[in-house]
C-alpha positions in Angstrom: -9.1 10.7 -17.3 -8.0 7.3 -18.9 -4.7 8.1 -17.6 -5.5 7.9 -13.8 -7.9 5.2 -14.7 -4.5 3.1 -15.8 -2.4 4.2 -12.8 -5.1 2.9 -10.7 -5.5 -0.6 -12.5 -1.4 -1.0 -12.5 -1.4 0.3 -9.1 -3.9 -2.1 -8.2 -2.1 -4.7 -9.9 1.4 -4.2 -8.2 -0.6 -4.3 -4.6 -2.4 -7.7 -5.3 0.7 -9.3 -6.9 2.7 -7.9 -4.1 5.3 -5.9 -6.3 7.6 -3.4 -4.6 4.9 -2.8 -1.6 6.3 0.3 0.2 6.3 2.5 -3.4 2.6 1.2 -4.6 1.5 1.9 -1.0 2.9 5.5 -0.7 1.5 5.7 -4.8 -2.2 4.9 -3.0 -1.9 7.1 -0.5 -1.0 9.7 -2.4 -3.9 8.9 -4.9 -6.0 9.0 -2.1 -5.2 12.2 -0.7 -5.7 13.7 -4.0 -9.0 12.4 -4.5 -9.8 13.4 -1.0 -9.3 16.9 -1.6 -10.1 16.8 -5.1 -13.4 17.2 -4.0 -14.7 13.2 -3.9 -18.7 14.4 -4.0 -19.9 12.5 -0.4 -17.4 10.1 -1.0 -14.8 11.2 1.7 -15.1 8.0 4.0 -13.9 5.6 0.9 -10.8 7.6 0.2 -10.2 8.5 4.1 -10.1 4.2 4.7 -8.1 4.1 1.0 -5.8 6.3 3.0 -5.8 4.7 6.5 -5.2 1.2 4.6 -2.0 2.0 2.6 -0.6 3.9 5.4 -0.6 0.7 7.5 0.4 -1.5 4.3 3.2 0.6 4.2 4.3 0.1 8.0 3.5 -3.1 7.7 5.3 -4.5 4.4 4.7 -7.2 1.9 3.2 -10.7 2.9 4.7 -14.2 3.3 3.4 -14.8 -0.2 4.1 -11.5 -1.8 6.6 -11.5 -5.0 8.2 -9.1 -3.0 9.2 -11.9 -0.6 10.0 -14.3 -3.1 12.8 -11.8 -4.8 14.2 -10.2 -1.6 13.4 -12.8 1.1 10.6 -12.4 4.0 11.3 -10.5 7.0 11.4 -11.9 10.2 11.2 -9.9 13.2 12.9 -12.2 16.6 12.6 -10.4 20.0 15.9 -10.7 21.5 16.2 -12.4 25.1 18.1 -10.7 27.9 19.5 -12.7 30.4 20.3 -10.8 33.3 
C-alpha cells in the first residue's frame, strides 16, 4: 500500500513540476484505470475525470512554464498560409 501511495506523490510531483508530461500523464491514466476497475467503492466519477484529465494532458503537452519547456524548448504550433 505505501508503495502506490509513493508512486502517486512522485507522480503527482512530476505533473506539478512539469517533468516529462506525456510519461506521468500516461502513468495517471493508467493509475486511474486500475483504480477504476479495482473496484473504487462509489468513487467511479473521481477516477473517471482522473482519467478524462490526463488523457487530454497528454494530447495536450507541457505548459509555457513547465520544466519540460525550459529543457526541450516550448512548442509552437503556426497555421501555414496558402496563397492561391
Amino acid at each position: 500500500m505505501m508503495c502506490c501511495l509513493a508512486a502517486v506523490v512522485i507522480i503527482d510531483l512530476a505533473l506539478l513540476l512539469g517533468v516529462l508530461t506525456p510519461v506521468v500523464s500516461m502513468a495517471t491514466g493508467a493509475l486511474a484505470v486500475t483504480a477504476f476497475f479495482d473496484g473504487g467503492h462509489g468513487r467511479w466519477p473521481q477516477e473517471l475525470l482522473i482519467l478524462l484529465l490526463a488523457v487530454s494532458l497528454l494530447l495536450v503537452g507541457p505548459g509555457a512554464f513547465s520544466l519540460d519547456a525550459l529543457m526541450y524548448g516550448r512548442r509552437r504550433l503556426v497555421p501555414h498560409r496558402h496563397d492561391d
